[in-house]
N, CA, C and O atoms as CSV, one atom per row, in Angstrom:
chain,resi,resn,atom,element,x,y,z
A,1,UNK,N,N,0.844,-1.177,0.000
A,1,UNK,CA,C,0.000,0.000,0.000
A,1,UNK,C,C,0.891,1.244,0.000
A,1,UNK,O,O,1.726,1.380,0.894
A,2,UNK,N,N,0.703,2.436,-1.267
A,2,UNK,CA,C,1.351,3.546,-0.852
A,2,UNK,C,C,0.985,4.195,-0.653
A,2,UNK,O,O,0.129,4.582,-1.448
A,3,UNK,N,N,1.237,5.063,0.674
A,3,UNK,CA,C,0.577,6.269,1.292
A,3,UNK,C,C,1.360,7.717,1.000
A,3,UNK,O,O,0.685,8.744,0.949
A,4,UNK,N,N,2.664,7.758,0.830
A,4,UNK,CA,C,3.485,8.303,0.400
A,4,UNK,C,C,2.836,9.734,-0.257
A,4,UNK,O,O,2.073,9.357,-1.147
A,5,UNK,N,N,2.821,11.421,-0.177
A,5,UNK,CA,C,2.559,11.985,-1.109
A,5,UNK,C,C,3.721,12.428,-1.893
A,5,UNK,O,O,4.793,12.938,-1.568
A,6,UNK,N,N,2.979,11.939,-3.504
A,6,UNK,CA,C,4.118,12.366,-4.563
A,6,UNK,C,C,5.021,13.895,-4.138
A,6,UNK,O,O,4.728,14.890,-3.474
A,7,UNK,N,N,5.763,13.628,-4.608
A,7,UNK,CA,C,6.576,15.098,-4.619
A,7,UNK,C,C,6.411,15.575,-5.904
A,7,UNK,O,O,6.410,16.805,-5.964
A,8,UNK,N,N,6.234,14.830,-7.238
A,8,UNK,CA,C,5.765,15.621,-8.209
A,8,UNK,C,C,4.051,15.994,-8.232
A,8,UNK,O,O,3.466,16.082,-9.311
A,9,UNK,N,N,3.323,16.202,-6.892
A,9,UNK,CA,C,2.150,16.667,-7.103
A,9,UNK,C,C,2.781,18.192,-6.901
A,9,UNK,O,O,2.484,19.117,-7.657
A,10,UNK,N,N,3.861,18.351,-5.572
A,10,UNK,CA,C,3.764,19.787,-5.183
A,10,UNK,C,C,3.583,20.998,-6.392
A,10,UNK,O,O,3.224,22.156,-6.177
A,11,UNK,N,N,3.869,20.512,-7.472
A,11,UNK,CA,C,3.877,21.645,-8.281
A,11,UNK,C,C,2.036,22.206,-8.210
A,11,UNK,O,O,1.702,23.383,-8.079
A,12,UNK,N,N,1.277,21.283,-8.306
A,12,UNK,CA,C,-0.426,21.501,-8.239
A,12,UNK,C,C,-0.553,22.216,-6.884
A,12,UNK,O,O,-1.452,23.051,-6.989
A,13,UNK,N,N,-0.091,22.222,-5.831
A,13,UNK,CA,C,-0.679,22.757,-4.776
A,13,UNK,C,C,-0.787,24.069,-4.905
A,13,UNK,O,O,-0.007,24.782,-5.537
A,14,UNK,N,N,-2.055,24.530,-4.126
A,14,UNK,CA,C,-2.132,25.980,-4.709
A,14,UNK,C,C,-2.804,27.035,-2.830
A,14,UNK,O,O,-3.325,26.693,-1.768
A,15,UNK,N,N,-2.316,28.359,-3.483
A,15,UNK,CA,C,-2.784,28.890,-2.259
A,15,UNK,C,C,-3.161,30.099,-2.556
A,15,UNK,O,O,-2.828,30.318,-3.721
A,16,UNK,N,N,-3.737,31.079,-2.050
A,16,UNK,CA,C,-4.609,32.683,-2.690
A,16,UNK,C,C,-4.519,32.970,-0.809
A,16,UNK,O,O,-4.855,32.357,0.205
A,17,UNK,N,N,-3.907,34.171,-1.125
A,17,UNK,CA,C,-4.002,35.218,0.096
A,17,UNK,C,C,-5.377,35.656,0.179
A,17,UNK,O,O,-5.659,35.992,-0.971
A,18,UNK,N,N,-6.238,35.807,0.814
A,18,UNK,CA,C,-7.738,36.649,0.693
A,18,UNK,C,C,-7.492,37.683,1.817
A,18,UNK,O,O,-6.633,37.375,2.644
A,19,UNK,N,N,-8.117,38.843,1.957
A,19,UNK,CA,C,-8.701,39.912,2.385
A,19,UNK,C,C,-8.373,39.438,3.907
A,19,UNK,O,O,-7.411,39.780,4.593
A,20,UNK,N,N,-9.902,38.171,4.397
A,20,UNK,CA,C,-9.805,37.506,5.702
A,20,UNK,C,C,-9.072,36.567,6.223
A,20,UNK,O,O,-9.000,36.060,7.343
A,21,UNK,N,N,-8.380,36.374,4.932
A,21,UNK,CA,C,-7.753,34.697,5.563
A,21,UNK,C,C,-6.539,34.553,4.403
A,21,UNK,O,O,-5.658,35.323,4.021
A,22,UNK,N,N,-6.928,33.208,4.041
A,22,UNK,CA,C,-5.928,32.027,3.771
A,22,UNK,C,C,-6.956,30.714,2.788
A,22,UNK,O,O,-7.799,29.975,3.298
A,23,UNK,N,N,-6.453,30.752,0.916
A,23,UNK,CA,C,-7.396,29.859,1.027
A,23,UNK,C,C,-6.481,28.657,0.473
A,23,UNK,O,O,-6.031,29.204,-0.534
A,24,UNK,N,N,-5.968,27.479,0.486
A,24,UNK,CA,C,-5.369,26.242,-0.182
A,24,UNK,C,C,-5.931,25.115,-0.858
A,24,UNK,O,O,-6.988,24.602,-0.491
A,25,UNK,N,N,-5.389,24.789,-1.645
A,25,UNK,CA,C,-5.948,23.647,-2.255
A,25,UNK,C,C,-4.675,22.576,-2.128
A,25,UNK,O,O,-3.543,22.871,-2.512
A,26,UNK,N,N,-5.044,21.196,-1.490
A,26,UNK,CA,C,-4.137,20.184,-1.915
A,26,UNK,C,C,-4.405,19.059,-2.662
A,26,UNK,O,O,-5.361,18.305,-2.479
A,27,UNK,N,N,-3.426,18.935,-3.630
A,27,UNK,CA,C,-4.168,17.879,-4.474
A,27,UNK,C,C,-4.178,16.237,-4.299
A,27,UNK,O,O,-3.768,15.520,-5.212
A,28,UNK,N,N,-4.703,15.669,-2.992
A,28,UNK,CA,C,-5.069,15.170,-2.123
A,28,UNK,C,C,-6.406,15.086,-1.465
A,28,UNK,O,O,-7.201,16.019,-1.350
A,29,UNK,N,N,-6.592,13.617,-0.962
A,29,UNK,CA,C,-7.244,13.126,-0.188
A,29,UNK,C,C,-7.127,12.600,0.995
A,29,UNK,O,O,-7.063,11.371,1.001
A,30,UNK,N,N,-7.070,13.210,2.150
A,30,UNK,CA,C,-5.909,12.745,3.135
A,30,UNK,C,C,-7.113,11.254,3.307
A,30,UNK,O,O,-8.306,11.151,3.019
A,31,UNK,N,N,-6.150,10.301,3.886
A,31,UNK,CA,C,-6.861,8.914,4.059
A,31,UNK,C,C,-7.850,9.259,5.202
A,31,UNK,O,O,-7.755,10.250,5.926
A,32,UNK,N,N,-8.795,8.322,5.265
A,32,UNK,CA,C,-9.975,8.489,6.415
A,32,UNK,C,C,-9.185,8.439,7.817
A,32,UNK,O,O,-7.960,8.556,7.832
A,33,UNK,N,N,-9.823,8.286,8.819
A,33,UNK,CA,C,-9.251,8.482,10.367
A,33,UNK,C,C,-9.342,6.588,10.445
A,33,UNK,O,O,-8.374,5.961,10.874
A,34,UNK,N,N,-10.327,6.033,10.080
A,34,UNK,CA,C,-10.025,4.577,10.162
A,34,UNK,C,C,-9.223,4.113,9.075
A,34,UNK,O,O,-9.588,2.958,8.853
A,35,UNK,N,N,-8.177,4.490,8.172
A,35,UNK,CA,C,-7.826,3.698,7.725
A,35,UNK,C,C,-6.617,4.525,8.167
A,35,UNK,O,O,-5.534,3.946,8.092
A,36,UNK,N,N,-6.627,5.846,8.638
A,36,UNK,CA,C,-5.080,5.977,9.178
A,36,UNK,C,C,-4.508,5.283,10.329
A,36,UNK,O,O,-3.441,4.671,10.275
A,37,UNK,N,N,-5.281,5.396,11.435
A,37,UNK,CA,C,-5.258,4.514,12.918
A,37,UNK,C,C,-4.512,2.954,12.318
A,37,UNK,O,O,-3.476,2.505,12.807
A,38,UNK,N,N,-5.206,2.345,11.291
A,38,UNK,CA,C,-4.766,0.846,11.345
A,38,UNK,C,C,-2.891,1.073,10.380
A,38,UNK,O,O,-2.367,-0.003,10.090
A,39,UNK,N,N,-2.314,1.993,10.098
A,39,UNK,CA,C,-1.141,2.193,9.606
A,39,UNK,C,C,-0.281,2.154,10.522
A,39,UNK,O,O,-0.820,2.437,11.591
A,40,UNK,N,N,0.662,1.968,10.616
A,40,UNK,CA,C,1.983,1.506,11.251
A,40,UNK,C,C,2.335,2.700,11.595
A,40,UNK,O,O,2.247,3.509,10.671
A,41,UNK,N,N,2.876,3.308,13.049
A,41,UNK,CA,C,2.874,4.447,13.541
A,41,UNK,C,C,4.624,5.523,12.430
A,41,UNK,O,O,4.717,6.686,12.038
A,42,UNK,N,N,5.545,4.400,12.356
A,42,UNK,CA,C,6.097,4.908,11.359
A,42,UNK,C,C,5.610,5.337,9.845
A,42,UNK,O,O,6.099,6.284,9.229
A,43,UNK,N,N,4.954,4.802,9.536
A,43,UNK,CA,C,3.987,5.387,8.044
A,43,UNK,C,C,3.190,6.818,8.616
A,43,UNK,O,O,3.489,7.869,8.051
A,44,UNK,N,N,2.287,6.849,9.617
A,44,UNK,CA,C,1.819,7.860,10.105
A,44,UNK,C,C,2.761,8.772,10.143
A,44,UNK,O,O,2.710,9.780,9.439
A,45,UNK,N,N,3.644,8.538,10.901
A,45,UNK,CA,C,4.693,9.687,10.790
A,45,UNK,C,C,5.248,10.408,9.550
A,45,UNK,O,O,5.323,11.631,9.435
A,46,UNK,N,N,5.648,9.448,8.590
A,46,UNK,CA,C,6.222,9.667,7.357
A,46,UNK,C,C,5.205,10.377,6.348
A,46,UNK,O,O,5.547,11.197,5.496
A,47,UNK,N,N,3.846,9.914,6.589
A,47,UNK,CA,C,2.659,10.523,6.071
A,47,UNK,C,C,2.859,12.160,6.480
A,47,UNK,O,O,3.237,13.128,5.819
A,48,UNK,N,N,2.480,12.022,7.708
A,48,UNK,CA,C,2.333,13.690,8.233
A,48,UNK,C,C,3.514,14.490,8.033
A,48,UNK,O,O,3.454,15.714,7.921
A,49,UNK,N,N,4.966,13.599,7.967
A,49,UNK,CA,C,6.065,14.482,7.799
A,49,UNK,C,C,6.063,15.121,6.176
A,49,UNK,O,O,6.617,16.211,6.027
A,50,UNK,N,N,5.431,14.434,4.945
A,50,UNK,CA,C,6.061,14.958,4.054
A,50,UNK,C,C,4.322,15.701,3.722
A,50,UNK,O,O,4.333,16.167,2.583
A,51,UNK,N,N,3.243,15.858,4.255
A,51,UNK,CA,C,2.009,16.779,4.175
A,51,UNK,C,C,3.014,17.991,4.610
A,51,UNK,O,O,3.476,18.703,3.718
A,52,UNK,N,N,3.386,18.252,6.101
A,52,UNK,CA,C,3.900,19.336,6.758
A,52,UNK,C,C,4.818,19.770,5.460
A,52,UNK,O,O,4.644,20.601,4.569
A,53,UNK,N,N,5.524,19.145,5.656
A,53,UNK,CA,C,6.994,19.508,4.053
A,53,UNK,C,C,6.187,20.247,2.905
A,53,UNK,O,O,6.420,21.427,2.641
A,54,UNK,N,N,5.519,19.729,2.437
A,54,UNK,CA,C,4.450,20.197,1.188
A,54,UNK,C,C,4.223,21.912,1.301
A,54,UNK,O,O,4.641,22.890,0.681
A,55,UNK,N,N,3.139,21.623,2.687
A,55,UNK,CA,C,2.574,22.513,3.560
A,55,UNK,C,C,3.399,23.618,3.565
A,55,UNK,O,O,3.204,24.628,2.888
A,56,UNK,N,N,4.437,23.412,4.418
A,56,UNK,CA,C,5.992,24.089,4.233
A,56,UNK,C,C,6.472,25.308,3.379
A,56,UNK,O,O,6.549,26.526,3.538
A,57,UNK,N,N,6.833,24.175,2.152
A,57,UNK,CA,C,7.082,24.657,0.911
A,57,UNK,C,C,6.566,25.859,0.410
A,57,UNK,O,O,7.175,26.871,0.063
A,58,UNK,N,N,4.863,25.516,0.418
A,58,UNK,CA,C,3.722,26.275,-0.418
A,58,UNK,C,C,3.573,27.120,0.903
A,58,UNK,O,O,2.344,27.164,0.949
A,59,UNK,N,N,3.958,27.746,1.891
A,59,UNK,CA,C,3.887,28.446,2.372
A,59,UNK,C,C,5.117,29.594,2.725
A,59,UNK,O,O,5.104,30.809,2.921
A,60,UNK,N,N,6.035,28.688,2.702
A,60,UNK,CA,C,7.559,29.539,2.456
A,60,UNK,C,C,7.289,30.433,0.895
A,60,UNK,O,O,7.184,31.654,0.779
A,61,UNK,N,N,7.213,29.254,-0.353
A,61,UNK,CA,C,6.921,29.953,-1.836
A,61,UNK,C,C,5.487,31.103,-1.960
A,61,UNK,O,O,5.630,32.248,-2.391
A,62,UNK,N,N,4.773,30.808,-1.717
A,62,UNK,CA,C,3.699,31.545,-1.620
A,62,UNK,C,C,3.592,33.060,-0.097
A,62,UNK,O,O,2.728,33.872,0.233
A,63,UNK,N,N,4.621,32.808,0.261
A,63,UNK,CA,C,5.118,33.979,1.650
A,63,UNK,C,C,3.476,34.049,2.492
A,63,UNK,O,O,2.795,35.032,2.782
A,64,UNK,N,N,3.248,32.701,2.694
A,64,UNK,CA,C,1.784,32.407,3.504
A,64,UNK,C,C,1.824,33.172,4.811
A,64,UNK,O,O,2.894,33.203,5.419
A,65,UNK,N,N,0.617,33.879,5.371
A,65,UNK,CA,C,0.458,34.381,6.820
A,65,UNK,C,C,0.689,33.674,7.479
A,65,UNK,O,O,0.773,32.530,7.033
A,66,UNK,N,N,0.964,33.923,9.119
A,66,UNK,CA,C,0.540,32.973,10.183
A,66,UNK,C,C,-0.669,33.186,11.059
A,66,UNK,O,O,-0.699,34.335,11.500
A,67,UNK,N,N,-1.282,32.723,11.293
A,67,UNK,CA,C,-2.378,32.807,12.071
A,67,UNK,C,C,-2.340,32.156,13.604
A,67,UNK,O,O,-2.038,30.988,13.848
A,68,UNK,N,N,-2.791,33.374,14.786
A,68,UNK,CA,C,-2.892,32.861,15.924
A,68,UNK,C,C,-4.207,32.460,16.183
A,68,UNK,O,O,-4.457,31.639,17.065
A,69,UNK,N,N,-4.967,32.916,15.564
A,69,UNK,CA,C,-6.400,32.741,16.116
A,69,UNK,C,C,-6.862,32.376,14.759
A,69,UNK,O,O,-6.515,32.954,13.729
A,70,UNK,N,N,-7.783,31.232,14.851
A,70,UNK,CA,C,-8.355,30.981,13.026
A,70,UNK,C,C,-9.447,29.971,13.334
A,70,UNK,O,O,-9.695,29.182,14.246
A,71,UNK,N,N,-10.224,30.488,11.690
A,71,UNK,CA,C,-11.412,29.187,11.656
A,71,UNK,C,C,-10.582,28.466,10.337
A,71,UNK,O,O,-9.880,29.039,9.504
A,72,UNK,N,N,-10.871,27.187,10.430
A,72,UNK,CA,C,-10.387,25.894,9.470
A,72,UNK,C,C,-11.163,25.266,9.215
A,72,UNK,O,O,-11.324,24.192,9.795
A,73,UNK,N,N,-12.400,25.932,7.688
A,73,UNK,CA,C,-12.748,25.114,6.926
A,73,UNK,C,C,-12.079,24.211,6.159
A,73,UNK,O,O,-11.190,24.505,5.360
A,74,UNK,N,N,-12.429,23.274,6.355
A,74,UNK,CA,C,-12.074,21.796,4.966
A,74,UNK,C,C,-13.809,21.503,4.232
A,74,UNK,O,O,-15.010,21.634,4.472
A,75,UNK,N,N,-12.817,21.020,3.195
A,75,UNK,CA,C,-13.682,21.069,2.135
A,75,UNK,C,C,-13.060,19.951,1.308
A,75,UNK,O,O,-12.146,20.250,0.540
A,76,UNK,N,N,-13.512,18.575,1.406
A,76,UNK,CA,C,-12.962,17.213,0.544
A,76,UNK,C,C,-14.100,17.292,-0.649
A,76,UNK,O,O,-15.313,17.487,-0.722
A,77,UNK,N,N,-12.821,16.984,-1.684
A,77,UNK,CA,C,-13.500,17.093,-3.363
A,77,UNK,C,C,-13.379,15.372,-3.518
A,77,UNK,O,O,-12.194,15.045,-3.451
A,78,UNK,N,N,-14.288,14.209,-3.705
A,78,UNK,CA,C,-13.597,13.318,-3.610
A,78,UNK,C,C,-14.376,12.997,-5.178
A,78,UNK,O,O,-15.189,13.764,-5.694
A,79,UNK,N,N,-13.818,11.415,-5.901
A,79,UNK,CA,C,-13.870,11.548,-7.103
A,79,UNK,C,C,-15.522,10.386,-7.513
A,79,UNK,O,O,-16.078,10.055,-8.560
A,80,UNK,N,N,-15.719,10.167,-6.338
A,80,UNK,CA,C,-17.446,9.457,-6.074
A,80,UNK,C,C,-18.359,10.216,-5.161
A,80,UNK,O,O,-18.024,11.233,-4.555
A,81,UNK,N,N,-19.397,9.716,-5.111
A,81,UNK,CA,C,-20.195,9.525,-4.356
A,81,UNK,C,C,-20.639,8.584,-3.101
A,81,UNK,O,O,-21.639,8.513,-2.386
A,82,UNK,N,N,-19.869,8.159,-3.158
A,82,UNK,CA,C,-19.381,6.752,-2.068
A,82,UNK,C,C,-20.211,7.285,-0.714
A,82,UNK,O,O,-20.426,8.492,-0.607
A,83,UNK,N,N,-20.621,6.461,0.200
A,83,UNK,CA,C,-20.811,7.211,1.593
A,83,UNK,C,C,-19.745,7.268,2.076
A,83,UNK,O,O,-18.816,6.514,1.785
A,84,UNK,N,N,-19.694,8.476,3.166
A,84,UNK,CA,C,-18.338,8.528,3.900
A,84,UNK,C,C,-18.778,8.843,5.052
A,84,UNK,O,O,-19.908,9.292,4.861
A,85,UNK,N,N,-18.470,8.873,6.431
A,85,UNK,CA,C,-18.605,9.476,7.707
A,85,UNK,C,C,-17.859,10.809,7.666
A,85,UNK,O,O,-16.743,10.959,7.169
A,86,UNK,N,N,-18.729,11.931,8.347
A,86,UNK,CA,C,-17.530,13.213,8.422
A,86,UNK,C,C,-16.766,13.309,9.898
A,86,UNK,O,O,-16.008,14.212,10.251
A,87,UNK,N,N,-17.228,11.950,10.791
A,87,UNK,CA,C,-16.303,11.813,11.294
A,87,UNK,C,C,-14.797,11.421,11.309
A,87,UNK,O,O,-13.749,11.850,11.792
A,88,UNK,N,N,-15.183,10.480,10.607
A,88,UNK,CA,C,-13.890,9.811,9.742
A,88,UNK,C,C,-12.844,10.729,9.314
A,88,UNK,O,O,-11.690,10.302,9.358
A,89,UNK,N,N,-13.077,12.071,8.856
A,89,UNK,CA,C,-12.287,13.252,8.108
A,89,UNK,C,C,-12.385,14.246,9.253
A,89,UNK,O,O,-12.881,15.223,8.692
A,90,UNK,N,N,-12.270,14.456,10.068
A,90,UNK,CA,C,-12.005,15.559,11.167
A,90,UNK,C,C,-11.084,16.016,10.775
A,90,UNK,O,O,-11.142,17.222,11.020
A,91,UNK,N,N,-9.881,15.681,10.097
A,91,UNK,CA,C,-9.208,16.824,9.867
A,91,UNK,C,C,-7.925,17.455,10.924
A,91,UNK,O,O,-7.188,18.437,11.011
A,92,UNK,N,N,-8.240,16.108,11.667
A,92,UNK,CA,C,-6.649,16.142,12.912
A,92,UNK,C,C,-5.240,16.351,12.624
A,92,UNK,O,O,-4.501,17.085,13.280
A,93,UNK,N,N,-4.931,15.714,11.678
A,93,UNK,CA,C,-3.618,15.000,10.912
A,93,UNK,C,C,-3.317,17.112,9.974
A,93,UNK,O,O,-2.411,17.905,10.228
A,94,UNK,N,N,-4.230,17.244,9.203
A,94,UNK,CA,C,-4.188,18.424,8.648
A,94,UNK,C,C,-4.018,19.778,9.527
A,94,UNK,O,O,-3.404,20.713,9.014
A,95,UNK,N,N,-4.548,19.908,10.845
A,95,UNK,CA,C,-4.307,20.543,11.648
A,95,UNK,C,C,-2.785,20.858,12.122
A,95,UNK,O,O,-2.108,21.883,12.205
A,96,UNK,N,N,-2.546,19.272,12.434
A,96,UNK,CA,C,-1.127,19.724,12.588
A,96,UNK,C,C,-0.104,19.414,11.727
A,96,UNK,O,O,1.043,19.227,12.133
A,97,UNK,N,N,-0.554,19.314,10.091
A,97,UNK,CA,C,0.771,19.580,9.146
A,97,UNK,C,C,0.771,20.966,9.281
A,97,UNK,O,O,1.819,21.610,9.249
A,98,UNK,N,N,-0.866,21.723,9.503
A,98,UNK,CA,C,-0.492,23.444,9.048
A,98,UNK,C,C,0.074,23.749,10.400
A,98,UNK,O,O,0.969,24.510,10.033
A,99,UNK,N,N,0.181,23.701,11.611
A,99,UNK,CA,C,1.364,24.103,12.684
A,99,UNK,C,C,2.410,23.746,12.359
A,99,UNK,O,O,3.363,24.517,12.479
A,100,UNK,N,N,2.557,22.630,11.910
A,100,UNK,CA,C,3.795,22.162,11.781
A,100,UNK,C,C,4.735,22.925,10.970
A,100,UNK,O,O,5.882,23.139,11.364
A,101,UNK,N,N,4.068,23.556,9.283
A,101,UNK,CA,C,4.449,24.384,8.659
A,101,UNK,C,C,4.282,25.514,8.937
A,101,UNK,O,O,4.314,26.201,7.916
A,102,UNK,N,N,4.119,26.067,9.799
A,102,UNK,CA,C,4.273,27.862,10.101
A,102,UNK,C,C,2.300,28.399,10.165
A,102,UNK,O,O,1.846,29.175,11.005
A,103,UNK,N,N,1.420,27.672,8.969
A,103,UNK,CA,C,0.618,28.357,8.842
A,103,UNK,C,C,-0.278,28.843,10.154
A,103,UNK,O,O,-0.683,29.996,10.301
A,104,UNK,N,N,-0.478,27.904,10.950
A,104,UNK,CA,C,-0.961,28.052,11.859
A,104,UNK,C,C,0.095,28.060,13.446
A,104,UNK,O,O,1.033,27.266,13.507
A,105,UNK,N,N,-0.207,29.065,14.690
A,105,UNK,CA,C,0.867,28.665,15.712
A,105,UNK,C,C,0.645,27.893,16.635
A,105,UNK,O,O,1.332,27.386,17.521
A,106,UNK,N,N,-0.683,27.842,16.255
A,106,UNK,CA,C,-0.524,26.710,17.490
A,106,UNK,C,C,-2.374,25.842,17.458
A,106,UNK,O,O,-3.252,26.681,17.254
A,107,UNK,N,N,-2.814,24.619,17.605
A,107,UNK,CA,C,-3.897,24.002,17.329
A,107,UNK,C,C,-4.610,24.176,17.980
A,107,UNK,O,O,-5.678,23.772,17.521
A,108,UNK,N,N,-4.731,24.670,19.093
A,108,UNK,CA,C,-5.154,23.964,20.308
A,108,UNK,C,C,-6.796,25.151,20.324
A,108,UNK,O,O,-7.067,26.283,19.923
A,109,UNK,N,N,-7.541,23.993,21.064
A,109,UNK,CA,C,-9.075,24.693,20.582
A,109,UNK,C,C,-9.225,25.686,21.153
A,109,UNK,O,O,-10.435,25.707,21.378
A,110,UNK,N,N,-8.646,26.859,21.695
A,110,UNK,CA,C,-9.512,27.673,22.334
A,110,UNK,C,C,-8.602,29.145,21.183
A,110,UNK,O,O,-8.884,30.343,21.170
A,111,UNK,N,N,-7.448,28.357,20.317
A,111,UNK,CA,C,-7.073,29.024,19.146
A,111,UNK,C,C,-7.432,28.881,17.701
A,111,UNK,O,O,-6.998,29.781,16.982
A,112,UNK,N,N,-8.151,27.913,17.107
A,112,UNK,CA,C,-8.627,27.302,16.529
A,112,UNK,C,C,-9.907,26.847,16.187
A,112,UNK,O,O,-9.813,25.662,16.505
A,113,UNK,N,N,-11.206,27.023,15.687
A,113,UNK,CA,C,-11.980,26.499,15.482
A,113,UNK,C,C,-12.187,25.647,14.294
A,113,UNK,O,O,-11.508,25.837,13.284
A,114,UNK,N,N,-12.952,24.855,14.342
A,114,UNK,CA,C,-12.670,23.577,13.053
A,114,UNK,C,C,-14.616,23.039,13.173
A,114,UNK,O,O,-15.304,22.450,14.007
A,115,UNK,N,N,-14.744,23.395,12.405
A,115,UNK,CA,C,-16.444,23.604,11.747
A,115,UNK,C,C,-16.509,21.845,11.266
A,115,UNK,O,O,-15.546,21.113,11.037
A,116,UNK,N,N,-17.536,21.607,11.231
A,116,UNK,CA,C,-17.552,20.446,10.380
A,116,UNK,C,C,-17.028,20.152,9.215
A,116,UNK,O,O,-16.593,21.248,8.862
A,117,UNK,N,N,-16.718,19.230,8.184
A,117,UNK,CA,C,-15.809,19.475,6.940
A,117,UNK,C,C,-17.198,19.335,5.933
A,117,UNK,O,O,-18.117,18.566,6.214
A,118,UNK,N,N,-17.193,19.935,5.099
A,118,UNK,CA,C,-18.331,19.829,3.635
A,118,UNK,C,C,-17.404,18.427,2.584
A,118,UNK,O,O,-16.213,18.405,2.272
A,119,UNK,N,N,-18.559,17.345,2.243
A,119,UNK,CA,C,-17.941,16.714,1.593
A,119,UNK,C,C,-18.925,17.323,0.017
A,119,UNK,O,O,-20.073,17.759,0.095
A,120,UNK,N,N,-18.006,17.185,-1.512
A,120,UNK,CA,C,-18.555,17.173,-2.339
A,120,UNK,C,C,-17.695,16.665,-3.369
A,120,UNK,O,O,-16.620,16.153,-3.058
A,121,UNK,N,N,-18.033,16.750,-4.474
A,121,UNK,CA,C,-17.633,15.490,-5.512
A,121,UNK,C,C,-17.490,16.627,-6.764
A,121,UNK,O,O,-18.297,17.459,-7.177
A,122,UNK,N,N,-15.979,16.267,-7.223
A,122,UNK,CA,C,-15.350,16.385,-8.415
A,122,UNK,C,C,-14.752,15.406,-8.970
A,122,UNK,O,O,-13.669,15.152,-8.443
A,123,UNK,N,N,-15.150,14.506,-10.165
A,123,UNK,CA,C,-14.504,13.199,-10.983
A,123,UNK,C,C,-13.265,13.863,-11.216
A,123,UNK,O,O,-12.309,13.625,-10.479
A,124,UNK,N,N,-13.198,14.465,-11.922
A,124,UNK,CA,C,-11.716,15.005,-12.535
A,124,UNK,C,C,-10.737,15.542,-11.667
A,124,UNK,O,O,-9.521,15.405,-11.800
A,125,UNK,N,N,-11.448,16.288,-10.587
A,125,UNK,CA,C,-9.759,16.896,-9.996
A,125,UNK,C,C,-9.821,16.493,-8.463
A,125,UNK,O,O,-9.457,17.311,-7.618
A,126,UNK,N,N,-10.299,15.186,-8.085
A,126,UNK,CA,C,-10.582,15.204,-6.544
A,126,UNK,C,C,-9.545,15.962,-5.493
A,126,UNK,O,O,-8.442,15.418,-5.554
A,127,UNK,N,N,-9.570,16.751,-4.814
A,127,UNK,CA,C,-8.632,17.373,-3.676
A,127,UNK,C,C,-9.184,17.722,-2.251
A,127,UNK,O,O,-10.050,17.017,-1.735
A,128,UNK,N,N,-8.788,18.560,-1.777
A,128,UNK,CA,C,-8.487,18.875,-0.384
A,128,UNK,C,C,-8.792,20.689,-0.155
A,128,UNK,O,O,-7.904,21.486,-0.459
A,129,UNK,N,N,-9.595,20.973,0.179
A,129,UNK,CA,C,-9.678,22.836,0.222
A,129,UNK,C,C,-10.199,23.194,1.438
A,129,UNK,O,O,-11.244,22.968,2.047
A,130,UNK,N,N,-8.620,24.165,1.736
A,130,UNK,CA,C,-8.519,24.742,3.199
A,130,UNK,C,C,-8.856,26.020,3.291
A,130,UNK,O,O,-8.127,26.796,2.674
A,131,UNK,N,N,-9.927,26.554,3.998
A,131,UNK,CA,C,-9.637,28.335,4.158
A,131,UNK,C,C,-9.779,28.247,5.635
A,131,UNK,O,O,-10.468,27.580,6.406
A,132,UNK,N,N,-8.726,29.314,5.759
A,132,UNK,CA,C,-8.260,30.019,6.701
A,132,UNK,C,C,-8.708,31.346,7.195
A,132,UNK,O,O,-8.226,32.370,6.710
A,133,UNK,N,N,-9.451,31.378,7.972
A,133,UNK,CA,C,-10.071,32.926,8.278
A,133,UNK,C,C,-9.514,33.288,9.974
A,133,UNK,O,O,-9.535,32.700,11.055
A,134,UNK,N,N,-9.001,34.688,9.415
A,134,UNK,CA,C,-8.721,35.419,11.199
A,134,UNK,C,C,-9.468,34.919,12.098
A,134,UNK,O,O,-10.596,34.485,11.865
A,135,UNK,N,N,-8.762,34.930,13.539
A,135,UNK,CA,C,-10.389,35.502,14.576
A,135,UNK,C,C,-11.118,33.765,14.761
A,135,UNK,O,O,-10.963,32.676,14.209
A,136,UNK,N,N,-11.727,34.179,15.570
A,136,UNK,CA,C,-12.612,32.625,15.864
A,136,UNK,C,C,-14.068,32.882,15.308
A,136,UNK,O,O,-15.086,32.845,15.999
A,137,UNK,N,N,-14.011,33.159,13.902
A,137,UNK,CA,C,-15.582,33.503,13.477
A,137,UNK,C,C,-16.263,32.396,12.911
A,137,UNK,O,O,-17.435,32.511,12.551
């Protein structure tokens, strides 16, 4: 099984400064919360280390804000209709690639709010879309 994210996706990752925030796209599906748990805590690691790296990158290249206080919509583009739980996608693992990379300083909930995630369906370009808004709104 490879969990691995390409390094020739980074060129697709994308990010837009807005007015309120912060908006990203990764071109990714991060794996569900049950199929990450059953991965070998070294794969987990190696997973989240090269998201953060990505993360990183497109935030060093793109001269991304940091945010102390933020809301963290997600928004999964996936390439069915499949059922999914939106528990399953909380969005933990993503939380802390963006600390990890600068975007955010720190996770922790009373800095952070994290809304439910919207699932919807694109065949052609399935991904990952983050906005970032100031403030706990």
């Amino acid at each position: 099984m490879k969990t691995a994210i390409q390094k020739s996706t980074a060129n697709t990752w994308d990010a837009y400064i807005l007015p309120d925030g912060l908006w990203l796209a990764l071109p990714l599906l991060p794996p569900s919360q049950n199929k990450y748990l059953r991965w070998h805590w070294a794969e987990r690691r190696r997973y989240l280390d090269e998201l953060s790296e990505n993360l990183g990158w497109l935030a060093r290249v793109r001269r991304l804000p940091r945010f102390v206080e933020a809301t963290v919509h997600i928004t999964y583009l996936f390439p069915d209709r499949r059922h999914r739980d939106k528990d399953n996608y909380n969005g933990k693992f993503l939380l802390d690639a963006l600390k990890r990379a600068g975007i955010l300083t720190d996770d922790r909930a009373e800095l952070v709010r994290l809304p439910e995630p919207e699932f919807l369906v694109d065949r052609q370009h399935p991904r990952t879309e983050i906005w970032i808004t100031r403030g706990e709104g």
